[in-house]
N, CA, C and O atoms as a Tinker XYZ file with bonds, in Angstrom:
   452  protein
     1  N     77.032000  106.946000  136.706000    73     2
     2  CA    76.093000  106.174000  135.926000    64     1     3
     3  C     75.063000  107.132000  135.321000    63     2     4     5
     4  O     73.871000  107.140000  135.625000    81     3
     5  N     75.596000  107.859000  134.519000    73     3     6
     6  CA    74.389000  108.825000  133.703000    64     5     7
     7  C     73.296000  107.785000  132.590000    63     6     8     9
     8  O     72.824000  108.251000  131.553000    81     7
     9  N     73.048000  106.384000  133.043000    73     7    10
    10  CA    72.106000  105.872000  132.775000    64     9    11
    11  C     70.347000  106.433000  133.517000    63    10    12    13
    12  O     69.256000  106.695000  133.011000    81    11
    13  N     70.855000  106.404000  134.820000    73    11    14
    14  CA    69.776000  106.794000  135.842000    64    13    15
    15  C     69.275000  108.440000  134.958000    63    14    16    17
    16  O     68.170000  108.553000  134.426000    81    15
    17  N     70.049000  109.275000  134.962000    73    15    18
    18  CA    69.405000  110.679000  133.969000    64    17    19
    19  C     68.599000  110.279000  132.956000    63    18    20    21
    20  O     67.440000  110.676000  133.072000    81    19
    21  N     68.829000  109.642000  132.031000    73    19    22
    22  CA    68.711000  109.307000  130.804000    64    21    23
    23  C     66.957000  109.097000  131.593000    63    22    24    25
    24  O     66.077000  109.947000  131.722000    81    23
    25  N     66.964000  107.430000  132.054000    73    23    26
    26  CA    65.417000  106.958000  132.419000    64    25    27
    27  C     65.001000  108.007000  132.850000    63    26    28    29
    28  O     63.789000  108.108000  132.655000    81    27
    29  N     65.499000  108.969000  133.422000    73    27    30
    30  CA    64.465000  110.026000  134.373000    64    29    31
    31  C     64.168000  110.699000  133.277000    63    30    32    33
    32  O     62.948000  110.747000  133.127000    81    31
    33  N     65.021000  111.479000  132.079000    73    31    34
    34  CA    64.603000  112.210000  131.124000    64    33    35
    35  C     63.391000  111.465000  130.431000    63    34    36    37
    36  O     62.424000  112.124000  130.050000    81    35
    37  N     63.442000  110.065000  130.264000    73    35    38
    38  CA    62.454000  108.970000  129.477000    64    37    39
    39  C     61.081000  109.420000  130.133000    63    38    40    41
    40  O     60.052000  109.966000  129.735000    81    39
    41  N     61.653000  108.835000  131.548000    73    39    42
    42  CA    60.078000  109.262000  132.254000    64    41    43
    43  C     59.667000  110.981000  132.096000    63    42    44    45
    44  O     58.443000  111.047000  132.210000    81    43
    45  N     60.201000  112.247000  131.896000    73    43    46
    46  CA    59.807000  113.046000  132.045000    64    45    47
    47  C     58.905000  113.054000  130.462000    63    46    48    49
    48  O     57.720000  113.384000  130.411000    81    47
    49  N     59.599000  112.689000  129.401000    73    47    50
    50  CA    58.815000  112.721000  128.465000    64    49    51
    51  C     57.890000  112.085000  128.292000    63    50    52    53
    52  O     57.128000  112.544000  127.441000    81    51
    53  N     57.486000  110.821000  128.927000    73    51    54
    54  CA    56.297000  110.732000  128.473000    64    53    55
    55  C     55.378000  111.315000  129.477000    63    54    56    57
    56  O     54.204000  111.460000  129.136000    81    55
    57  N     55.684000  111.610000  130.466000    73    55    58
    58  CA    54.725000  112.436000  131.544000    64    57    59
    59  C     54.082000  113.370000  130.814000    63    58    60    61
    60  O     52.859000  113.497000  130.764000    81    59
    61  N     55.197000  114.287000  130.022000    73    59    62
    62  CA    54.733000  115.214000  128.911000    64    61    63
    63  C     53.623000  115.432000  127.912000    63    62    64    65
    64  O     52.776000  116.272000  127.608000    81    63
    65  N     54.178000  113.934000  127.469000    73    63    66
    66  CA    53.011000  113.412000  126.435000    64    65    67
    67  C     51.468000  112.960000  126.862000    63    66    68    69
    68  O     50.382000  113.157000  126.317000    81    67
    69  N     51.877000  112.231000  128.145000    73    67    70
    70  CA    50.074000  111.621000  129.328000    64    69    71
    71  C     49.425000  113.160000  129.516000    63    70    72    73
    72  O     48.207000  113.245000  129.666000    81    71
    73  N     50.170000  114.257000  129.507000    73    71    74
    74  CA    49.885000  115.270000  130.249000    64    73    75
    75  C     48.770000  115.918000  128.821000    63    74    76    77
    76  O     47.579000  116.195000  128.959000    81    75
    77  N     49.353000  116.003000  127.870000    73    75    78
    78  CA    48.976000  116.457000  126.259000    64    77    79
    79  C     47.400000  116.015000  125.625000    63    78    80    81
    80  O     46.528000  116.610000  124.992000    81    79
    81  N     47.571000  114.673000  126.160000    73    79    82
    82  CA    45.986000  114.295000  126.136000    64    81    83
    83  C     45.298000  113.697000  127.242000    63    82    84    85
    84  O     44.503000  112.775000  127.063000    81    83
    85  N     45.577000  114.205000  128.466000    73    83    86
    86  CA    44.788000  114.012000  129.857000    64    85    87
    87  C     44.607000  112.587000  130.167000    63    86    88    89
    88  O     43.533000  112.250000  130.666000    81    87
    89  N     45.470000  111.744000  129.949000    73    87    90
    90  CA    45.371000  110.219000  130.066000    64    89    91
    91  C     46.301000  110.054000  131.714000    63    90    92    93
    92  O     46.837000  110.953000  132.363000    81    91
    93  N     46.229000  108.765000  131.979000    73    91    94
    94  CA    46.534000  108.305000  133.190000    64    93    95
    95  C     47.804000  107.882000  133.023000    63    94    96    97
    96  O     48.632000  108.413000  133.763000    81    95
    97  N     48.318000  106.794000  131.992000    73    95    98
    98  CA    49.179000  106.106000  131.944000    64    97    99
    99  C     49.762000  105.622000  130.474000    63    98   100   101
   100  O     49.249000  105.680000  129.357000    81    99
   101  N     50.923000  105.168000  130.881000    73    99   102
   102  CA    51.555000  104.286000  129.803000    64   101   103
   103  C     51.808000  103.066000  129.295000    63   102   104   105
   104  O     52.667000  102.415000  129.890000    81   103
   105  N     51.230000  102.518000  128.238000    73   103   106
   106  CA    51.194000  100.657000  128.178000    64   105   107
   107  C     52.436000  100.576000  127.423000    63   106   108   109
   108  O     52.986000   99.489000  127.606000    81   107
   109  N     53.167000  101.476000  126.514000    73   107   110
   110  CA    54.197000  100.798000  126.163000    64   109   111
   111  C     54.998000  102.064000  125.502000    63   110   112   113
   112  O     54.512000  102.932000  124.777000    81   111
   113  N     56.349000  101.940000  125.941000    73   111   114
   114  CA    57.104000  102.878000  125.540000    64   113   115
   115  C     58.282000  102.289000  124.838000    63   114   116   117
   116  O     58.864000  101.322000  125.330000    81   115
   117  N     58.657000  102.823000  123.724000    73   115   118
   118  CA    59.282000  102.241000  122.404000    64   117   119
   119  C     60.675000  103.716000  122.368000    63   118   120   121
   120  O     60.525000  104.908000  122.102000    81   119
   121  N     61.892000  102.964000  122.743000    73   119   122
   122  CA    63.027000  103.289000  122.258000    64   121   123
   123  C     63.907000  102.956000  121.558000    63   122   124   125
   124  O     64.074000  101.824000  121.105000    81   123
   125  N     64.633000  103.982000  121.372000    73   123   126
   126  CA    65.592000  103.340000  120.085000    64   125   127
   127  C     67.284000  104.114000  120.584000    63   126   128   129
   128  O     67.686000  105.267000  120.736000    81   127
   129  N     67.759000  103.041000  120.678000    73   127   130
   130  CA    69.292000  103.569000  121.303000    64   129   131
   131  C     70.328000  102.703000  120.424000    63   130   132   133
   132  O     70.345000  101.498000  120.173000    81   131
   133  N     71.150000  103.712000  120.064000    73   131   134
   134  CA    72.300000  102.905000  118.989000    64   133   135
   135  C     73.117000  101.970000  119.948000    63   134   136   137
   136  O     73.175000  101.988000  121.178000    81   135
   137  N     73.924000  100.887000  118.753000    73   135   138
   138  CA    74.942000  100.547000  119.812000    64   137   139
   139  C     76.181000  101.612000  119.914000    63   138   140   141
   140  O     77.219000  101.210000  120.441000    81   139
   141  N     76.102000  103.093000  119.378000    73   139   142
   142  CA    77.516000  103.408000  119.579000    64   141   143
   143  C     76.833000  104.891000  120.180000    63   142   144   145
   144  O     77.212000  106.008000  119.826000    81   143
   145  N     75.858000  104.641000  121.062000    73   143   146
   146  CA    74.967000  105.595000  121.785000    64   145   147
   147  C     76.185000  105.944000  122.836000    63   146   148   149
   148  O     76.317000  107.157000  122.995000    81   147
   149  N     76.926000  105.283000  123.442000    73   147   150
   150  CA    77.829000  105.255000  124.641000    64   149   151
   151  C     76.691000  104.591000  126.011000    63   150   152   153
   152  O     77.004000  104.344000  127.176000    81   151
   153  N     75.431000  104.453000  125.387000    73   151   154
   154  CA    74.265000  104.108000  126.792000    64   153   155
   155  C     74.538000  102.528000  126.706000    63   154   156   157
   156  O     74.453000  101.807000  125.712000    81   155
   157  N     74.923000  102.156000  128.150000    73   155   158
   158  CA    75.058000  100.561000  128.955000    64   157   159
   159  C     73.787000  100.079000  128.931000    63   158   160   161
   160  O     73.097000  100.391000  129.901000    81   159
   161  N     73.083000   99.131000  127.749000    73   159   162
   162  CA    71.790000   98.745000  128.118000    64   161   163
   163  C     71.608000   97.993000  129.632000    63   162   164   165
   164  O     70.692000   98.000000  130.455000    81   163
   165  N     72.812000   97.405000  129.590000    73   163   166
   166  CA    72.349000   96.912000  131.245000    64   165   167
   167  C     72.210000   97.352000  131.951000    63   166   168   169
   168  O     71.208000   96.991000  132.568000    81   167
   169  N     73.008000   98.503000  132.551000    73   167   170
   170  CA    72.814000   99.595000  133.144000    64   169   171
   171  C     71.386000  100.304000  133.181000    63   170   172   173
   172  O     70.652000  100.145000  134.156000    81   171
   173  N     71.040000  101.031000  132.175000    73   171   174
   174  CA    69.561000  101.140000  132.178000    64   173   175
   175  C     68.751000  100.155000  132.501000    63   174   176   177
   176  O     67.779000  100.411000  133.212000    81   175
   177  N     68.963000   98.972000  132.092000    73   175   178
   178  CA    67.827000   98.075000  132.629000    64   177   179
   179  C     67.759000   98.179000  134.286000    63   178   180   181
   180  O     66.817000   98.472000  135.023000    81   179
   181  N     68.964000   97.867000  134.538000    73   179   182
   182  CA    68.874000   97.949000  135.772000    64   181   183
   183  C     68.414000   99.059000  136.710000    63   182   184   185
   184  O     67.950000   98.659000  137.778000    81   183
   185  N     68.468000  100.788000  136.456000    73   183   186
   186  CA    68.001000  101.192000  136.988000    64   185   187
   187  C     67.008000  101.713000  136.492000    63   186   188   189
   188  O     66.603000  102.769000  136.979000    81   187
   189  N     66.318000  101.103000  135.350000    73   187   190
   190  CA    64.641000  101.488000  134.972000    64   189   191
   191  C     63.533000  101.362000  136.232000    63   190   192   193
   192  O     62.903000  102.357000  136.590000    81   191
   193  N     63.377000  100.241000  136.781000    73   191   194
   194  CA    62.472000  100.099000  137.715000    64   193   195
   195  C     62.555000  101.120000  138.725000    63   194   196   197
   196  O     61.619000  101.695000  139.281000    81   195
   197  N     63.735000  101.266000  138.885000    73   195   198
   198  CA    64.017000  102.600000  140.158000    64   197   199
   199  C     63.163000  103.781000  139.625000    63   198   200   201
   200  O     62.208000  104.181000  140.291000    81   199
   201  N     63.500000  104.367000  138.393000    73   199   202
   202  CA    63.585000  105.398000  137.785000    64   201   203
   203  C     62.049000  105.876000  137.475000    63   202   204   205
   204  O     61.654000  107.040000  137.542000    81   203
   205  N     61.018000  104.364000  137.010000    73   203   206
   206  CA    59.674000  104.484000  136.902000    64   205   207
   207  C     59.136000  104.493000  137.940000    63   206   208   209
   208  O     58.109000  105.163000  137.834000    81   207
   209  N     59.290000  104.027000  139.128000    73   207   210
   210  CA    58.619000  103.511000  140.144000    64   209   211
   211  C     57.636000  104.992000  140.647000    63   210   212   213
   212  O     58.146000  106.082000  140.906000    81   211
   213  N     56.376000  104.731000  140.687000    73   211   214
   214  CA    55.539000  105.759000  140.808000    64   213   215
   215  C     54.968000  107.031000  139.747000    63   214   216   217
   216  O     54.402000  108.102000  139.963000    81   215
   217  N     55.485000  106.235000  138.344000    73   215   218
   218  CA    55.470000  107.223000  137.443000    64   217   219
   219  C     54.665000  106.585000  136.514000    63   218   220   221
   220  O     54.620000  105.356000  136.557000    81   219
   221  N     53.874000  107.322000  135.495000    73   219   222
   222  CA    53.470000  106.730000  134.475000    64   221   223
   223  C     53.588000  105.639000  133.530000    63   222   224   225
   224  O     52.845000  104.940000  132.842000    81   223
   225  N     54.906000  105.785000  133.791000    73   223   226
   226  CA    55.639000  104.133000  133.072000    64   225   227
   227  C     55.767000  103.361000  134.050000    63   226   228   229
   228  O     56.827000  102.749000  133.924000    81   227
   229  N     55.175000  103.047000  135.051000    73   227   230
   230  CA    55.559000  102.268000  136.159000    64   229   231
   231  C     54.800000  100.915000  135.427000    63   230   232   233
   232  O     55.492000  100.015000  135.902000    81   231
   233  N     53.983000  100.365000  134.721000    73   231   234
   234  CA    53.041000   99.376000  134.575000    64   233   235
   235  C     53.335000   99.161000  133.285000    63   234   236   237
   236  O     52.934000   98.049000  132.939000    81   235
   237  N     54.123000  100.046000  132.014000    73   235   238
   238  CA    54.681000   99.954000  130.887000    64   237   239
   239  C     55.823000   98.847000  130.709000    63   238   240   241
   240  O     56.838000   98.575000  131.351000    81   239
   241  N     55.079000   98.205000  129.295000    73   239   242
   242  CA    56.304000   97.806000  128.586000    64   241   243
   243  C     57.227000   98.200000  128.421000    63   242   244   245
   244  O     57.146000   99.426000  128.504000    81   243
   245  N     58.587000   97.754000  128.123000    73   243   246
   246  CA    59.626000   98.566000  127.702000    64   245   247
   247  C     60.413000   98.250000  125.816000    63   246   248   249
   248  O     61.246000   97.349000  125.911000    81   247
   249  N     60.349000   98.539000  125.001000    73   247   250
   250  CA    61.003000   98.030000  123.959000    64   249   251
   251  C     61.738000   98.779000  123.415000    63   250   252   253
   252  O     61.350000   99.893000  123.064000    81   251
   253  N     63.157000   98.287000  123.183000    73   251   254
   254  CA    63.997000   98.676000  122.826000    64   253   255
   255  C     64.894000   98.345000  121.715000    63   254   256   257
   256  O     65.611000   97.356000  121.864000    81   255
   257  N     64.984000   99.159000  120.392000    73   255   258
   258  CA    65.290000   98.866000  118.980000    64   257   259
   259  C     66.778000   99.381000  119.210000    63   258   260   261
   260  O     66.888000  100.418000  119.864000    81   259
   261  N     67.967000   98.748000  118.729000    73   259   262
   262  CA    69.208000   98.786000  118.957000    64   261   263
   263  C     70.271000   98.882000  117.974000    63   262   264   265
   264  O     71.285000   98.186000  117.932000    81   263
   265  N     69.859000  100.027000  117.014000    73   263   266
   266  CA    70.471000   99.805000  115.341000    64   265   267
   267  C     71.916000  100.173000  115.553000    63   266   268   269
   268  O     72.548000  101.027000  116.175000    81   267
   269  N     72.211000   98.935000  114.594000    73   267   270
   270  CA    74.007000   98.947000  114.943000    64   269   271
   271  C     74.588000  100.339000  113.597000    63   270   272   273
   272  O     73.938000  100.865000  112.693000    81   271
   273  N     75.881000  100.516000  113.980000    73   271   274
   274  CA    76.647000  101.667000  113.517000    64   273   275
   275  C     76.615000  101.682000  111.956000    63   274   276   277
   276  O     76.123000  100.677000  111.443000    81   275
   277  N     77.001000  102.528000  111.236000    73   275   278
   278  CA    76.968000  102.734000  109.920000    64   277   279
   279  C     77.731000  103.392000  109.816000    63   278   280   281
   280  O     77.878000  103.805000  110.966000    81   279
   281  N     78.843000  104.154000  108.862000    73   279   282
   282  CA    79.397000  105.065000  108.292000    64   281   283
   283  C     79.566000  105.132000  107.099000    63   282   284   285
   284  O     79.452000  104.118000  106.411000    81   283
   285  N     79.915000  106.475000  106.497000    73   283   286
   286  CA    80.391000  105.943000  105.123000    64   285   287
   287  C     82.094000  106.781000  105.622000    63   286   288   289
   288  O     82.373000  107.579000  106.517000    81   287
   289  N     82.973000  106.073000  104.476000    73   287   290
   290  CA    84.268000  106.846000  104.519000    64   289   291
   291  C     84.595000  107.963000  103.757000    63   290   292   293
   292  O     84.120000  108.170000  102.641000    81   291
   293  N     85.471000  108.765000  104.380000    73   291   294
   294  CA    85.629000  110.350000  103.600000    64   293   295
   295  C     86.586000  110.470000  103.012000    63   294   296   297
   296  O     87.022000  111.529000  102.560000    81   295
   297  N     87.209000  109.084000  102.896000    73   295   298
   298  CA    88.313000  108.957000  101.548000    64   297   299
   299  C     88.153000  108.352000  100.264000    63   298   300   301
   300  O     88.557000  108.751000   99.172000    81   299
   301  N     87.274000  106.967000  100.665000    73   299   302
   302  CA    86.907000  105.767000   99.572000    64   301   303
   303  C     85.039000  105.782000   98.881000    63   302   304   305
   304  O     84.423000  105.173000   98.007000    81   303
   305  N     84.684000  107.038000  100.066000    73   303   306
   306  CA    83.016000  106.708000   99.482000    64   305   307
   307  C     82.417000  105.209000  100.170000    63   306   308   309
   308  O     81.225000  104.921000  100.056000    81   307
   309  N     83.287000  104.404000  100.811000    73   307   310
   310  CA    82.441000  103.247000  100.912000    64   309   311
   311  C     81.657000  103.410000  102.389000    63   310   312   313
   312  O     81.999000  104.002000  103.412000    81   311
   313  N     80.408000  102.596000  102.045000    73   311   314
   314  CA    79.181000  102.301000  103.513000    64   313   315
   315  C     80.018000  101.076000  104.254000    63   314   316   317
   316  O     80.279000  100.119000  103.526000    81   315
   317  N     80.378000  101.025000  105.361000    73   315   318
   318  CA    80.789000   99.981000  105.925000    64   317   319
   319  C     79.774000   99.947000  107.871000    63   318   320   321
   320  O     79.351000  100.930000  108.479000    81   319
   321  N     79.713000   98.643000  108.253000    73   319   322
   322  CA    79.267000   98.780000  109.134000    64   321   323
   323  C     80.151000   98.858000  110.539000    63   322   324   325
   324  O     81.120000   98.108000  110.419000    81   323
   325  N     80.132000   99.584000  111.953000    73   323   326
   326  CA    80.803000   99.704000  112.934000    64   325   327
   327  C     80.436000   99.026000  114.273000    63   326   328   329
   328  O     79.325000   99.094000  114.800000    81   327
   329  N     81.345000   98.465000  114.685000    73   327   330
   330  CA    80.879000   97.601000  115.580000    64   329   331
   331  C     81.462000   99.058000  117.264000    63   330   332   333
   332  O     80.967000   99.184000  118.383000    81   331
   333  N     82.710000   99.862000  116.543000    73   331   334
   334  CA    82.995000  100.954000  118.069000    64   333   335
   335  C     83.126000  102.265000  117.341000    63   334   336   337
   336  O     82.974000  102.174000  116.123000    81   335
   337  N     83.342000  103.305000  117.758000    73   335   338
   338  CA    83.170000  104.612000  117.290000    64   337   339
   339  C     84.370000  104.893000  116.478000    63   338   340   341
   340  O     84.412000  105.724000  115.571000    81   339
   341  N     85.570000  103.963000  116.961000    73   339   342
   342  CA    86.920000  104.251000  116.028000    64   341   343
   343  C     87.207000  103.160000  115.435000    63   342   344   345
   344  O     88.389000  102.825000  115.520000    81   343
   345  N     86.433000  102.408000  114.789000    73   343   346
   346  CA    86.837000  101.105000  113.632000    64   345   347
   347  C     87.457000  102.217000  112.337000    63   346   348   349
   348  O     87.238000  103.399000  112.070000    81   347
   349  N     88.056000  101.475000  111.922000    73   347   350
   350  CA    88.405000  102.068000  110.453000    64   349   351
   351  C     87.436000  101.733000  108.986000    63   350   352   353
   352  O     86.521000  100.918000  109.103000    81   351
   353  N     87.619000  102.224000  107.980000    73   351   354
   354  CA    86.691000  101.682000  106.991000    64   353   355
   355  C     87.495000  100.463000  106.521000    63   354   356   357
   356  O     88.717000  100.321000  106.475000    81   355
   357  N     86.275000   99.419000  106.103000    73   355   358
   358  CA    86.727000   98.192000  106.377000    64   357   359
   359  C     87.652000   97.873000  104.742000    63   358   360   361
   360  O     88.340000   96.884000  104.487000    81   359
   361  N     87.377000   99.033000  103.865000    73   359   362
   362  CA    87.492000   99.175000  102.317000    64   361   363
   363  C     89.176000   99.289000  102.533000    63   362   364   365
   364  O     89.898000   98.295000  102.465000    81   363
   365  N     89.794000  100.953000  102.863000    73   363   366
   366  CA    90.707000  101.593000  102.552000    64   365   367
   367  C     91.537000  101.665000  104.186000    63   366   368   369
   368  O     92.684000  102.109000  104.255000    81   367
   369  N     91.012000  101.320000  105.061000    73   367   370
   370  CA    91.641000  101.081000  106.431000    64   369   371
   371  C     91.711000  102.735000  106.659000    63   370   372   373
   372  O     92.813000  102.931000  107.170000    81   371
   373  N     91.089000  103.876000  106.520000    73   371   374
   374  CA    91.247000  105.209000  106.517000    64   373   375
   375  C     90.184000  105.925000  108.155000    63   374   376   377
   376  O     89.031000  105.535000  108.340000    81   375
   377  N     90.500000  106.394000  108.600000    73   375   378
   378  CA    90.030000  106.190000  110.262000    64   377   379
   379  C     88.759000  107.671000  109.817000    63   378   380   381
   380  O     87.860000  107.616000  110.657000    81   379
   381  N     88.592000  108.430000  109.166000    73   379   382
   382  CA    87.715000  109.745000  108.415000    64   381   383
   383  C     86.873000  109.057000  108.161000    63   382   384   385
   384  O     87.137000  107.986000  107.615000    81   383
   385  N     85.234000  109.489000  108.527000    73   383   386
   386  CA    84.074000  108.607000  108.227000    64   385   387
   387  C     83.044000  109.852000  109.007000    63   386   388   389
   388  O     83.332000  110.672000  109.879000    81   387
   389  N     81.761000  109.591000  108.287000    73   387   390
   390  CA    80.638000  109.834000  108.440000    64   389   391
   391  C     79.803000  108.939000  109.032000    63   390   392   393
   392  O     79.371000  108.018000  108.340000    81   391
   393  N     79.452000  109.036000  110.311000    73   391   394
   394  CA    78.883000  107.888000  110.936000    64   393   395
   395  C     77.612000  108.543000  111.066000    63   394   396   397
   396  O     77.419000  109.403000  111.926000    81   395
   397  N     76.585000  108.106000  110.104000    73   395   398
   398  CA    75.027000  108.154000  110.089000    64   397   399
   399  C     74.077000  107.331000  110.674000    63   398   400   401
   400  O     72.923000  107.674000  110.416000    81   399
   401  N     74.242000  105.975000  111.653000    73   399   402
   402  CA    73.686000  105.315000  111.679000    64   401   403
   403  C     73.981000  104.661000  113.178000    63   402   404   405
   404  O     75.202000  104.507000  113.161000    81   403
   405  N     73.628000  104.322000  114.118000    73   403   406
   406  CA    73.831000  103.662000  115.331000    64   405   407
   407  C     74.316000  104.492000  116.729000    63   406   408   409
   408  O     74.785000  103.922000  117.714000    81   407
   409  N     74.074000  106.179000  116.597000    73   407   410
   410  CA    74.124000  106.709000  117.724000    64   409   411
   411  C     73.065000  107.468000  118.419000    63   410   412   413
   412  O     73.101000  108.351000  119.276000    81   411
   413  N     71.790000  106.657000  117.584000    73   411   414
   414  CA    70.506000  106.942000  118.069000    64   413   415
   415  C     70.359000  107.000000  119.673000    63   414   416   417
   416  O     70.919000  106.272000  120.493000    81   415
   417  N     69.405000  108.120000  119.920000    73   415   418
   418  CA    69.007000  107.751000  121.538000    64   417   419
   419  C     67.817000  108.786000  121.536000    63   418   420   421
   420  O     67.957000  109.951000  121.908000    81   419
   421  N     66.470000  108.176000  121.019000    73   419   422
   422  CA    65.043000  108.733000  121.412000    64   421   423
   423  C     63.925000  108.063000  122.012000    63   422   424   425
   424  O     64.004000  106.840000  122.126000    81   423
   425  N     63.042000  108.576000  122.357000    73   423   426
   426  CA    61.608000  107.525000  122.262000    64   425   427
   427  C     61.288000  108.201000  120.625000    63   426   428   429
   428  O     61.413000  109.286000  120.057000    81   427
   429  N     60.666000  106.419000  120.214000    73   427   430
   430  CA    60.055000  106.436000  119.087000    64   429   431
   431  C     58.760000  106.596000  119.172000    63   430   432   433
   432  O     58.138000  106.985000  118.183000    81   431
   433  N     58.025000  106.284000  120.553000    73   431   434
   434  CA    56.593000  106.175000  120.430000    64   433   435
   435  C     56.203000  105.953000  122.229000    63   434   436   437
   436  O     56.895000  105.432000  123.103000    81   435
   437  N     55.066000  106.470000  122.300000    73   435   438
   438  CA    54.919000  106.510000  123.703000    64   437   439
   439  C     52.758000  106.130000  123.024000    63   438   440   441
   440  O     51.932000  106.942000  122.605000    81   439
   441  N     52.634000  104.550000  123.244000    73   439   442
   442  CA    51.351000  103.661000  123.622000    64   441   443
   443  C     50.654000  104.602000  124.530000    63   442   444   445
   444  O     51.525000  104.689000  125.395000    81   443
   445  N     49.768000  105.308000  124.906000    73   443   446
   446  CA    49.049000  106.396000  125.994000    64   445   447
   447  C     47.721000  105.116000  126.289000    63   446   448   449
   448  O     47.252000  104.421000  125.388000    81   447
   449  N     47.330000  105.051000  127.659000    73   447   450
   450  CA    46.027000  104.576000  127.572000    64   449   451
   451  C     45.126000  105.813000  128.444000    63   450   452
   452  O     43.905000  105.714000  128.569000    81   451
């Protein structure tokens, strides 16, 4: 379950950031994870509480922005949207694509109080 890494990396960064301007804590931490991230949101949910517990994000919101897949194709030029990492383009059925869009996995913003 390399979900549990992931939250611990979450929590190390914003520790990073509390640390940057001498603050105590975190009211709200804002991520953004594609759906073709390979990350189990349930999974993370589930072991978030573990993962914060005693940490700066322990008392934090959690929000999470979930932008679905995009590609364009490298035969037809067309933007089509992806629901798994190997859909085909929905234009020319051609499996070659540029996938720009839905394998996000950052914090967007870390709320400091």
């Amino acid at each position: 379950m390399h979900e549990l890494s992931i939250a611990i990396g979450i929590v190390k960064i914003a520790e990073k950031e509390v640390k940057k301007v001498n603050a105590s804590r975190v009211s709200l931490i804002e991520l953004e994870i594609g759906k073709l991230s390979g990350i189990e949101l349930e999974s993370l949910n589930f072991v978030w509480e573990s993962a914060v517990r005693g940490t700066v994000l322990e008392n934090a919101k959690k929000k999470i922005n979930s932008p679905s897949g995009k590609a364009k194709c490298l035969d037809c030029g067309n933007n089509f949207e992806l629901e798994n990492l190997f859909d085909s383009c929905s234009k020319c059925n051609s499996h070659f694509k540029n996938i720009y869009h839905g394998k996000e996995l950052r914090v967007k913003a870390v709320t400091i109080e």
